[in-house]
C-alpha positions in Angstrom: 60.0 142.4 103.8 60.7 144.4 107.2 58.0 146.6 108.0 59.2 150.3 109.1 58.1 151.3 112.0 59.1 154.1 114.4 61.0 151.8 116.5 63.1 150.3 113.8 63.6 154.4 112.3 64.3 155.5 116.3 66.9 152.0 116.3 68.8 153.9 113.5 69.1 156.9 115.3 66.7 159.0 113.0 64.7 161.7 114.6 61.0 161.8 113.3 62.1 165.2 111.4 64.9 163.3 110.1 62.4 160.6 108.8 60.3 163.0 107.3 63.1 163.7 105.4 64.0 160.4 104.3 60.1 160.3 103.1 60.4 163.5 101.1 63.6 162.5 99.3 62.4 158.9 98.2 58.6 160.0 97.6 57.8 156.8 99.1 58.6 154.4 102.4 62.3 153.2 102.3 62.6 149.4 102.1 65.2 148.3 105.0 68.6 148.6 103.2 67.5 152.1 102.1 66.6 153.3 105.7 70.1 151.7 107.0 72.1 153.9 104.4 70.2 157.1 105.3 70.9 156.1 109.1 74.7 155.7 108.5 74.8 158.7 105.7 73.0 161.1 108.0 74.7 160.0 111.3 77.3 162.6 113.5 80.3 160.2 112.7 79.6 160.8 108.7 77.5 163.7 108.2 79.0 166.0 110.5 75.3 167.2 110.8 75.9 169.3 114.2 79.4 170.5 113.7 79.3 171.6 109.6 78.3 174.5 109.7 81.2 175.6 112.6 83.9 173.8 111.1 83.4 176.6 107.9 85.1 179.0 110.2 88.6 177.3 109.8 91.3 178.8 107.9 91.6 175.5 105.8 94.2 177.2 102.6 97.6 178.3 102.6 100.4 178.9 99.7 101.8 175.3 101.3 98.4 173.9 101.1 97.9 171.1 98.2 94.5 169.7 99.5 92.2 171.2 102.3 89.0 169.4 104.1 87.2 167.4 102.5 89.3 164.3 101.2 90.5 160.9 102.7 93.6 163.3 104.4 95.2 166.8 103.9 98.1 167.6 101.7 101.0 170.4 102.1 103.8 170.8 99.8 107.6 170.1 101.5 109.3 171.1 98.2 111.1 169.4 95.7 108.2 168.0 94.0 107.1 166.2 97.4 104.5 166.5 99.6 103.3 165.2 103.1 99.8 163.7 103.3 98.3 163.2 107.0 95.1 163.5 109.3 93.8 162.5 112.8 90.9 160.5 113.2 88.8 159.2 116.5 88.1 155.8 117.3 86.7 156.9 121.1 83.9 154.5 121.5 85.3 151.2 119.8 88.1 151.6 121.8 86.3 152.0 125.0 84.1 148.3 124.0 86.8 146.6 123.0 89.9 148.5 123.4 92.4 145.9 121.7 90.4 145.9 118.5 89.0 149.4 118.7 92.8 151.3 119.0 93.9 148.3 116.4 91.4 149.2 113.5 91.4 153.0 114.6 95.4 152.9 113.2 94.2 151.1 110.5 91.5 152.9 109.3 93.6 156.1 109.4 96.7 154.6 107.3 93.7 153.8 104.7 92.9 157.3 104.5 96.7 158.3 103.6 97.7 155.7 101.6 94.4 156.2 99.8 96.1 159.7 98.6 99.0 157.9 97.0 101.1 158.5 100.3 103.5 155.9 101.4 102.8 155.8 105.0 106.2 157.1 106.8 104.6 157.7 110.8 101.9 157.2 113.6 101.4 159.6 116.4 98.5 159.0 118.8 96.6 161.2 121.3 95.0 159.3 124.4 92.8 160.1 127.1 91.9 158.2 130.3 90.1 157.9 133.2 91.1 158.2 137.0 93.9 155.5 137.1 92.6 153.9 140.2 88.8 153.2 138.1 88.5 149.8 138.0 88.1 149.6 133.8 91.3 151.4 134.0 93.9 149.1 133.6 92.2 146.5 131.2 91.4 150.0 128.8 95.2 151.1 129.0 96.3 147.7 128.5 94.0 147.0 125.4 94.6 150.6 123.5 98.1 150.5 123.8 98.9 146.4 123.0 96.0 147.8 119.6 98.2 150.3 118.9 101.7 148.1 119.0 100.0 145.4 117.7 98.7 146.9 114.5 101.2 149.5 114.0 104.2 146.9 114.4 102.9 145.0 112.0 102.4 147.0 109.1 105.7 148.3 109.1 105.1 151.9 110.0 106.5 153.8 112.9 104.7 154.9 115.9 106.9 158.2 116.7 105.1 159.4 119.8 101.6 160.7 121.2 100.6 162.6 124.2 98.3 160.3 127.2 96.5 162.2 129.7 94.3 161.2 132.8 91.4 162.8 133.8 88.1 161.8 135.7 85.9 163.2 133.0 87.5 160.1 130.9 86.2 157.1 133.2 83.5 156.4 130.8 84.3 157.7 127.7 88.3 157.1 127.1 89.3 159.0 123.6 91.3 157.2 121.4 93.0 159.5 118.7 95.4 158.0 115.6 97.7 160.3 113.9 99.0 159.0 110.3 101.7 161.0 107.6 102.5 159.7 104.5 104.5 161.1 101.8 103.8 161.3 98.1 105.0 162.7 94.7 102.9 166.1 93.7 102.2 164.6 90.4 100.8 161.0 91.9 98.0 162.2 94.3 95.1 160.3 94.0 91.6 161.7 95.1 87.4 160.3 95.5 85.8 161.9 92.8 84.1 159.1 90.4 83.7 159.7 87.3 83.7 158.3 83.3 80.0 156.8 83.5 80.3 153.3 82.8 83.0 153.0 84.3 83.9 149.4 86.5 83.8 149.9 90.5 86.1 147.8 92.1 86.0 146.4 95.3 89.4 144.8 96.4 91.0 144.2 99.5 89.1 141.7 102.3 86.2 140.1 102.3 82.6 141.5 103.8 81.8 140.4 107.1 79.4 140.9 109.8 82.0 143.2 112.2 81.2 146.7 112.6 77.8 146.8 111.3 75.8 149.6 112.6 79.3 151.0 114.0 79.0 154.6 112.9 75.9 154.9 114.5 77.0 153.6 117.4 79.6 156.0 117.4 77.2 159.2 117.1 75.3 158.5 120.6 76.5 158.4 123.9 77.1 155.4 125.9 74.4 154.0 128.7 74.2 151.1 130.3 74.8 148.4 128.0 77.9 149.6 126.5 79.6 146.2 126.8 76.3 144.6 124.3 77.5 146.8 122.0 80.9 145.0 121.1 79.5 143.2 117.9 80.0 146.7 116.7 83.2 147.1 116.7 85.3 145.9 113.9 88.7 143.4 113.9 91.7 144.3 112.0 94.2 142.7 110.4 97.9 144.7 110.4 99.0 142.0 107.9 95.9 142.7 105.2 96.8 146.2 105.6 100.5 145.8 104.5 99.7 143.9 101.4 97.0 146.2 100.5 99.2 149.3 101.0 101.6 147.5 98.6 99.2 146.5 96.1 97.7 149.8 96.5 101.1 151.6 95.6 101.7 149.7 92.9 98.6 149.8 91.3 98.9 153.7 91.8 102.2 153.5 89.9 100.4 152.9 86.8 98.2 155.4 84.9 94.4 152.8 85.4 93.1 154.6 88.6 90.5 157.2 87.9 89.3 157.5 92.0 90.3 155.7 94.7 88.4 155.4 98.4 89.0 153.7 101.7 86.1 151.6 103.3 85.9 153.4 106.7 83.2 154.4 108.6 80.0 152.8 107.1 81.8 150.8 104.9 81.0 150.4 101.3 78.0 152.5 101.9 80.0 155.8 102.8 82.6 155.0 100.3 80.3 154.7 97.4 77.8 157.0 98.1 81.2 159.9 98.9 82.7 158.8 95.6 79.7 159.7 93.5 78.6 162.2 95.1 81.9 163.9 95.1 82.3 163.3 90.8 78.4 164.1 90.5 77.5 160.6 89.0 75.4 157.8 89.9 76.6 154.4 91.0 75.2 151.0 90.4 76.4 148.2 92.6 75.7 144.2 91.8 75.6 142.9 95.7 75.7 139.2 94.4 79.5 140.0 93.6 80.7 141.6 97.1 83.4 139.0 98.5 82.1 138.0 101.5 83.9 136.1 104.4 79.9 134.6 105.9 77.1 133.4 104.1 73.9 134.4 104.0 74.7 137.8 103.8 71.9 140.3 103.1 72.6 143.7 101.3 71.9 145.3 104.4 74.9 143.6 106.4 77.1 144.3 103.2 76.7 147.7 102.9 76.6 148.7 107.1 79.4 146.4 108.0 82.8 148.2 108.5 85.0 145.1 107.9 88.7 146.6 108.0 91.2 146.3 105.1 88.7 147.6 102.2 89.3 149.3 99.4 86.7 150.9 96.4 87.9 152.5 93.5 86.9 153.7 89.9 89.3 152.2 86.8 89.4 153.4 83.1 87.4 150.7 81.3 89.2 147.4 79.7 92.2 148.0 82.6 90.5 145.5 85.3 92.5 142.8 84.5 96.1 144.9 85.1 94.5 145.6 88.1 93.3 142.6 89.2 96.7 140.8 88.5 98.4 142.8 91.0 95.9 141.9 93.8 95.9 138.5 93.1 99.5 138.7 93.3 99.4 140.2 96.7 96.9 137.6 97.8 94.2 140.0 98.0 90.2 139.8 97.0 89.3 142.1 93.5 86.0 142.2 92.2 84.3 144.4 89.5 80.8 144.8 91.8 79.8 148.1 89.6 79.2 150.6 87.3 79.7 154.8 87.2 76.4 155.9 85.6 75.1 159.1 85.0 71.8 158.9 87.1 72.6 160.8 90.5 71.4 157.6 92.4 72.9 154.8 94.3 71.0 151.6 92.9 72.0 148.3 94.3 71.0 144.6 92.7 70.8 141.9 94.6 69.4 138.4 93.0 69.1 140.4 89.9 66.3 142.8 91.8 66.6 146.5 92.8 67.0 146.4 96.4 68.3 150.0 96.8 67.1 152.6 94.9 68.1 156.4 96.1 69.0 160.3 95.3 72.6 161.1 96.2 71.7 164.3 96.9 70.3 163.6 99.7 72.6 161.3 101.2 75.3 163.4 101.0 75.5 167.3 99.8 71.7 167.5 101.3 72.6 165.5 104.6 70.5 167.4 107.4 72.8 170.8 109.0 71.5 171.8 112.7 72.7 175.4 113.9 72.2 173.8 117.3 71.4 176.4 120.3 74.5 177.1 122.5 75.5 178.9 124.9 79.0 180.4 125.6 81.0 179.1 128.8 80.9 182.0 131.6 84.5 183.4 131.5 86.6 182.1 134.6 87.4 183.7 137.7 90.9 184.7 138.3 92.6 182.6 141.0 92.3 183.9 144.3 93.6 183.1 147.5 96.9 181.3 145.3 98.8 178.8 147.7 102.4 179.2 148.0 105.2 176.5 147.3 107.2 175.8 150.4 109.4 172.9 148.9 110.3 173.4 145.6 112.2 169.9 145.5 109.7 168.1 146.9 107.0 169.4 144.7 108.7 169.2 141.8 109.1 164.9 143.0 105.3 165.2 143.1 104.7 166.5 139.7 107.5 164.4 137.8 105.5 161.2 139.4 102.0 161.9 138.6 99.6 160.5 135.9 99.7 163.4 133.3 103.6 164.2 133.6 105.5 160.9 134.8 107.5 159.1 132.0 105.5 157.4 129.5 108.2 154.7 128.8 105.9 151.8 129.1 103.7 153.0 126.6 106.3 153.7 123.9 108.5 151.2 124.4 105.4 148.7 123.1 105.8 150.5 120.0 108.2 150.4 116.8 109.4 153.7 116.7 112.2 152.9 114.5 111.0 150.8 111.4 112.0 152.1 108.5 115.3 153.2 109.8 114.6 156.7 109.1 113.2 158.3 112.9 115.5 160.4 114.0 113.8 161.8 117.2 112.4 158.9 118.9 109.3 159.7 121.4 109.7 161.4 124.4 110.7 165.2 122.6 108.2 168.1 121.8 107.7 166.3 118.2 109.1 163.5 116.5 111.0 163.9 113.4 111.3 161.6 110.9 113.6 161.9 107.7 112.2 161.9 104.3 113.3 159.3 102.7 116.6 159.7 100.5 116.4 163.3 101.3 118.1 165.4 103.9 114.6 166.8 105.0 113.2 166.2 108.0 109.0 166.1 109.1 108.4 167.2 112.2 104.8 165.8 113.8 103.3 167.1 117.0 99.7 165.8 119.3 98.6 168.8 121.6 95.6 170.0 123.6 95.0 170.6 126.9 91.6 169.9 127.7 91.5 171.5 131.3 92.4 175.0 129.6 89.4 174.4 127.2 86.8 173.9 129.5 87.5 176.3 131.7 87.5 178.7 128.7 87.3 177.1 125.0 88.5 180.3 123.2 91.9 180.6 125.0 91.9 176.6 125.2 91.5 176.3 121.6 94.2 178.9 120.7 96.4 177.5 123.4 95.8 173.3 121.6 96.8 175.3 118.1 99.8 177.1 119.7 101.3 174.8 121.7 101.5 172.3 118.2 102.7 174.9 116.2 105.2 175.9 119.6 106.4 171.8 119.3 106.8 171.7 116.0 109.6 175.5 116.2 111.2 173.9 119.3 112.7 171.2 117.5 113.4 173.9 114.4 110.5 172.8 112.2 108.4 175.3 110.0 104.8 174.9 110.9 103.0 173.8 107.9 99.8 172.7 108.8 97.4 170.9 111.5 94.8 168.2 111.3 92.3 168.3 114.5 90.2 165.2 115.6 87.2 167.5 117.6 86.3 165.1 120.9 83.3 166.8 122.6 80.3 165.6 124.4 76.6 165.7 123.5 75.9 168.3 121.0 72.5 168.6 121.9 72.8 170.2 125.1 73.2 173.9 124.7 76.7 174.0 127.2 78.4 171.7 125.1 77.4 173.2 121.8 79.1 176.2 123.1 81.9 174.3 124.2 82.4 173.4 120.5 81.6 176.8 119.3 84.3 178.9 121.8 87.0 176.2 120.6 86.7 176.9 117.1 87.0 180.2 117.8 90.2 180.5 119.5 91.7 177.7 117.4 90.5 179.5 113.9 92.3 183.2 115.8 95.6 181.0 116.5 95.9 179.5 112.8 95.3 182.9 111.4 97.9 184.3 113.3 100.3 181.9 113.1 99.7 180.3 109.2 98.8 177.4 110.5 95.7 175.9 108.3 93.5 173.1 109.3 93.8 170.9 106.4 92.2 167.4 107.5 90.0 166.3 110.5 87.4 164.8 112.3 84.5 165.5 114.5 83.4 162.7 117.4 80.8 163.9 119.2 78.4 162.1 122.4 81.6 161.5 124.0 79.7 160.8 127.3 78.7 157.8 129.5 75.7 156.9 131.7 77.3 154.1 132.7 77.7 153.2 136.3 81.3 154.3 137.6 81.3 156.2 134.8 81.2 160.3 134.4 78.6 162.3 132.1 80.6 164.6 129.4 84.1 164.6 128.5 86.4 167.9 128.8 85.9 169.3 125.6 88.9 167.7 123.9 90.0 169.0 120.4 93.1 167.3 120.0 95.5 169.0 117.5 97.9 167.1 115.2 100.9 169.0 113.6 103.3 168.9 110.8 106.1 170.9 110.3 109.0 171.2 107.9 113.3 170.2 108.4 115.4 171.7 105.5 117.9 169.8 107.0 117.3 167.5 109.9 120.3 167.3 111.2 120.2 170.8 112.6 117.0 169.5 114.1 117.0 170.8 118.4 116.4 168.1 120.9 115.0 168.7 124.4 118.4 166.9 126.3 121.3 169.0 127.9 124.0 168.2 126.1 127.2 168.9 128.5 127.7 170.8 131.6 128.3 174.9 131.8 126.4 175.7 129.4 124.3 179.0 130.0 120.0 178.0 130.4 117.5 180.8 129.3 113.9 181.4 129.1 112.9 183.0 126.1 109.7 184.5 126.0 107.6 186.7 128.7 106.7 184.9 132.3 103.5 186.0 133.4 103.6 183.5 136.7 99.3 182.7 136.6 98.5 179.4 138.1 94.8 179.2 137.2 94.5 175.9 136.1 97.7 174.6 136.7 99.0 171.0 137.4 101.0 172.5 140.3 97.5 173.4 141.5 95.6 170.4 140.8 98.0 167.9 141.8 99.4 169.9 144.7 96.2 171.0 146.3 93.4 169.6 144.4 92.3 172.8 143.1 90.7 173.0 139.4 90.2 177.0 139.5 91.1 180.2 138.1 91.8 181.3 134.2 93.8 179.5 132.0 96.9 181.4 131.3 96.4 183.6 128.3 97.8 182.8 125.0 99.2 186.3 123.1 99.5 185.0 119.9 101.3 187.6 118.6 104.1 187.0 120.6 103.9 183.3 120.1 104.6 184.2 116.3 107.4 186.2 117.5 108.9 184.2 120.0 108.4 180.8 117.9 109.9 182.5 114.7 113.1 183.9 116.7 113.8 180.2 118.3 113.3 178.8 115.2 116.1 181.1 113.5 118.2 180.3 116.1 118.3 176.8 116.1 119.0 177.0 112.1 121.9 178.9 113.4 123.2 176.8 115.3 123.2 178.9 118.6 120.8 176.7 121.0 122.4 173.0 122.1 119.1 172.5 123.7 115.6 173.8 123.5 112.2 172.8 125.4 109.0 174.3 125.1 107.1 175.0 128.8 104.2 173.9 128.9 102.4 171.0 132.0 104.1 172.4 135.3 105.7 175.4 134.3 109.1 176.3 133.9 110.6 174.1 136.4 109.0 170.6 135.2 110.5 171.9 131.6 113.8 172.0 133.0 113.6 169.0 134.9 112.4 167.1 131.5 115.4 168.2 129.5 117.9 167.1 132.9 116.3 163.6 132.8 116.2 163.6 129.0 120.5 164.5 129.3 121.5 163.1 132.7 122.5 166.5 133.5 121.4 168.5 136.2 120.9 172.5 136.4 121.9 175.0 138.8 119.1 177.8 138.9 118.4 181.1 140.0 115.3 183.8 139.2 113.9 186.1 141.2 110.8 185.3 143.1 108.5 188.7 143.7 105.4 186.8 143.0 106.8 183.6 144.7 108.4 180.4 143.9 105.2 178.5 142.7 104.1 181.6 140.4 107.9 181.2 139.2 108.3 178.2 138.9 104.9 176.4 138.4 103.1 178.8 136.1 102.1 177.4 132.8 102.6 180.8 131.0 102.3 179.9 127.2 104.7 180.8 124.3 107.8 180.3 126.4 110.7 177.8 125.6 113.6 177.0 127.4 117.0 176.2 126.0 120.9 176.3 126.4 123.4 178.0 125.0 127.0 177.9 125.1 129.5 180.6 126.1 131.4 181.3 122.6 127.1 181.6 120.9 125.9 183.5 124.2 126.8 187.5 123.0 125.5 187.3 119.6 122.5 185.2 120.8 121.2 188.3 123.2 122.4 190.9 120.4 120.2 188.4 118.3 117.0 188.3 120.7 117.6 192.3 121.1 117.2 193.2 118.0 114.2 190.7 117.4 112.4 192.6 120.4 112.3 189.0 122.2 112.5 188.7 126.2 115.1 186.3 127.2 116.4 185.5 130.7 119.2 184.4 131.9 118.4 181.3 134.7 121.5 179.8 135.4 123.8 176.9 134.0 123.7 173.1 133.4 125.6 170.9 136.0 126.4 167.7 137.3 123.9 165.2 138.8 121.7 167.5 140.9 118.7 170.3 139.9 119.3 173.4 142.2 117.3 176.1 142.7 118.8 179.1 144.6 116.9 181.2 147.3 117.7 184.0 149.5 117.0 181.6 152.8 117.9 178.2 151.0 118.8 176.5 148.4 115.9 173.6 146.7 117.7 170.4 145.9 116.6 167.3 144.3 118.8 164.6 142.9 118.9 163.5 138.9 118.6 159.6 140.2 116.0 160.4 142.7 113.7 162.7 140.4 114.2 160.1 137.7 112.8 156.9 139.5 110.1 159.4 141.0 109.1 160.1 137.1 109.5 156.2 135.7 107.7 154.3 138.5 103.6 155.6 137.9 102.7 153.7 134.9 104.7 150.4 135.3 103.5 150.0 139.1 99.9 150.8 137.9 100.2 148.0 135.3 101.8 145.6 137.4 105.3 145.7 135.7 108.7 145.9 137.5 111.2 148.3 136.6 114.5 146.9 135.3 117.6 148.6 135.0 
């Protein structure tokens, strides 16, 4: 038997308070197996130890919301007895060590937590942050996450609909890796974790226990040194073709009345599964370790209950159903094994060689899991911008911006990826949110990835109302209702007081923006130590919560697009222009500046303005419509020419100056066309709804022109649209081909 020293309890990343804790709970030294649950139980990536008592500040409920926090996924009601099932979940530091396999099981992992719910799996959306593009892990990172992603999601048969990828050199050591996953269910066939009916079997089912991913949880709750690559035995290896037959076998199973609870085997495997599933039903659990399917031999309990071997399943049946059950996964060529009992002791017990190897309170593990109210401080509030350059070639800048990292075309990433399986997308990648039909229904779900980091850590209040708004703002432009928002909270290390507050300001402004705008946080996830001491690599992250949102299509064929649809039609801003820069693109990629306040989010206009665009496109008034967000006004105009292969003659005026016109990133502003025989009753419209809108000129052929008094600013539609394709396939080697 392993003796337990402090080395082997500092190895599991317990503190000696935390041990102390472990000693109290027990009464007694834990044995090995014991001390490796605790580890995993009471880690960041399960216990949410250093965030819990924050996230409580989220407006998590809604008349729309079926199921909040706290399960597999979140749940809103889309009417007619049907409901959309979805969440976001991290796989940063996986993805980082291996990024093929760590992106891979990251989409895995979060189709198990919607299918889990009784959700057929209908859409992926991703969120994605790299390094400086010129670091020399760059390209082999890129490469890996996005051939995971494909490579995974292709196989299982479900769409990957779009994402968001930004570049930063806060990311050269820690790259963030974010998977997006909706599903939709029937109301009455949601399936939830809760255990119960003591003596009831627990079944395991699904693939068999290996050694992959053992200690992987932990391994993601700490930050990354200098042995990051030794750390790869941690990382699990998927299998997209597993996953379909288990969603099948799942569904099927699900379509019959012998499920009582049902649980994924995520992060820490069948430990976090089992000890979630009692917990949750206020039972005890009894496991037989002899009967675990495993894939090696020799396995000890230990290994069985750390490893995170992908494609697992645990669930609780009503007693004398197993064999039903089991015929079905058999059928579907899958492992099922009774390995348990529900009891009615509030313990985990495990058997292995018919002795007690594991014998523990739930409590502790889970309800009781250590809290911290961790010391923070609050980010100083920026400085405005001073001393603003001016823009002294619109045309040219504008070339500049279309071709750099965070706004050039991500074709090369999303052309790796099915979009259209299932036959039922309907706005492919590249809009403000994809949309993809419900199935035999004329209703549309909208789903949107948002945040903009730079905002946040300049100020994390205004950045975390700006990541909510600017979801909710992609979701209206395309006419969707906003139902609802999953986040996936990327920060740094938690235990240094300026990144606590990070954490704290972002909740803050994000819980401010769903209030206003009736946008719960229904699902989620918290990965924190997102920071490197690796050579070449940077300390923290930019505080990163990335926001993923879905929103509701009556009908969605009315849905907007972002693409000019014919020449002469009339182009407006709707929405007030405040022309700040702080923080801008325009700024940073112009002149290498990273200064001044973000621009300020009013959320009450946003609810306004969102609400009014949103009518409008029901209506039938706007041909095109574009939210403004990266490079102001000018970059959103230039998207929607490129998306239509029609160009744009323009005209404001410029009392600030053209890059505070045209540049600003001034929030809760869309831009969209409108055709003459719409154009009176659409100002009568925006009138009486106490909405600014501006006229800025019409749609024509070929070119983007911007008026001035002195000159006119021309660029070319051919010109500013091989400036905007070339930056990602010349950085991965790849020719461009007509």
């Amino acid at each position: 038997m392993t003796e337990i020293t402090d080395q082997i309890v500092a190895d599991h990343g317990l503190s000696p308070e935390e041990y102390q804790r472990v000693l109290a709970a027990l009464g007694r030294t834990p044995n090995l197996v014991e001390l490796g649950i605790f580890s995993v139980m009471w880690s960041e990536h399960c216990s949410y130890k250093s965030s819990r008592i924050h996230l409580k500040k989220l407006p998590t409920t809604g008349p729309q919301v079926i199921c909040g926090p706290g399960e597999n996924a979140g749940i809103v009601d889309i009417g007619d007895g049907q409901c959309a099932v979805f969440k976001m979940e991290s796989h940063n530091h996986p993805s980082y060590i291996e990024p093929y396999q760590g992106a891979a099981t990251g989409v895995g992992g979060i189709l198990r937590d919607v299918f889990t719910m009784g959700a057929r799996p209908v859409a992926n959306m991703n969120a994605l942050r790299f390094g400086r593009p010129d670091h020399p892990k760059m390209r082999h990172l890129i490469a890996g996450v996005v051939h995971g992603i494909g490579g995974y999601g292709n196989c299982v048969g479900v769409p990957t609909v779009g994402g968001e990828t930004n570049f930063h050199r806060a990311y050269d050591g820690n790259i963030l890796v974010n998977a997006m996953t909706v599903g939709v269910a029937d109301t009455d066939k949601i399936f939830y974790s809760a255990a119960s009916g003591v003596g009831n079997p627990i079944v395991y089912v699904g693939s068999k226990t290996g050694r992959d991913g053992i200690h992987g949880a932990t391994m993601a709750s700490a930050d990354f040194g200098e042995d990051a690559d030794a750390k790869r035995p941690t990382v699990q290896v998927g299998d997209p073709f597993t996953e379909k037959l288990l969603i099948e076998a799942c569904l099927e199973l699900m379509a019959t009345d012998v499920i009582v609870a049902i649980q994924d085997m995520g992060a820490a495997g069948l430990t976090s599964s089992s000890v979630e599933m009692a917990s949750k039903g206020g039972v005890g659990i009894e496991l037989v370790m002899d009967d675990v399917p495993q894939r090696e031999e020799g396995m000890t309990p230990y290994e069985m209950m750390l490893s995170e071997s992908q494609e697992r399943m645990l669930m609780v049946l009503k007693p004398g159903r197993e064999g039903e059950a089991e015929a079905i996964f058999r059928k579907w060529d899958l492992d099922f094994a009774v390995i348990g009992r529900v009891t009615d002791t509030g313990r985990m017990v495990l058997k292995w060689h018919s002795e007690t190897v594991c014998d523990i309170p739930l409590g502790p593990l889970a309800d009781e899991a250590p809290m911290y109210d961790r010391p923070w401080v609050a980010t100083p509030k920026p400085k405005a911008l001073v001393d603003a350059p001016e823009c002294t070639d619109l045309a040219a800048d504008l070339l500049t911006l279309m071709a750099s990292p965070d706004l050039a075309s991500r074709r090369w990433i999303w052309e790796q990826y099915d979009h259209m399986v299932g036959a039922d997308t309907v706005q492919r990648p590249g809009g403000d949110a994809a949309v993809v039909r419900v199935h035999g229904t004329g209703k549309g779900l909208a789903i949107a990835t948002d945040c903009t980091p730079r905002y946040c850590f300049a100020d994390p209040i205004e950045g975390g109302k700006q990541a909510i708004a600017e979801t909710w703002r992609n979701l209206t432009a395309v006419g969707a209702q906003p139902l609802g928002a999953t986040d996936c909270m990327n920060f740094a290390n938690p235990q240094r007081p300026e990144i606590m507050g990070q954490f704290v300001g972002c909740i803050e402004g994000m819980a401010e923006a769903c209030r206003a705008l009736d946008f719960p946080i229904v699902s989620g996830n918290v990965s924190l130590y997102n920071e490197s001491k690796a050579t070449g690599g940077g300390s923290a992250i930019l505080p990163t919560p990335a926001i993923g949102g879905v929103g509701l299509l009556a009908d969605w064929s009315k849905s907007a697009t972002i693409a000019f649809k014919g020449t002469g039609d009339v182009l407006v801003v709707i929405g007030e222009r405040r022309g700040d820069l702080g923080q801008s693109l325009w700024l940073r990629e112009l002149h290498g500046r990273e200064d001044g306040a973000p621009p300020r989010v009013d959320l009450a206009a946003e609810r306004r303005t969102g609400d009014f665009v949103r009518e409008q496109i029901t209506a039938g008034a706007l041909t095109a419509v574009h939210d403004v967000s990266d490079g102001g006004l000018i970059v959103a105009v230039a998207e929607m020419a490129l998306a239509g292969d029609i160009g744009a003659m323009l005209s404001l005026p410029t009392p600030r100056g053209l890059a505070a016109t045209w540049f600003a990133e001034d929030q809760g502003l869309y831009v969209a066309t409108v055709d003459d025989a719409h154009l009176l009753a659409f100002l009568k419209a925006s009138t009486a709804a106490g909405v600014e809108v501006e006229r800025i000129g019409r749609t024509i052929a070929g070119r983007i022109i911007v008026e001035c008094p002195t000159t006119d600013h021309v660029v070319a539609l051919d010109q500013l649209g091989a400036a905007h394709e070339r930056f990602l396939p010349d950085l991965m080697g790849q020719t461009i081909t007509a």
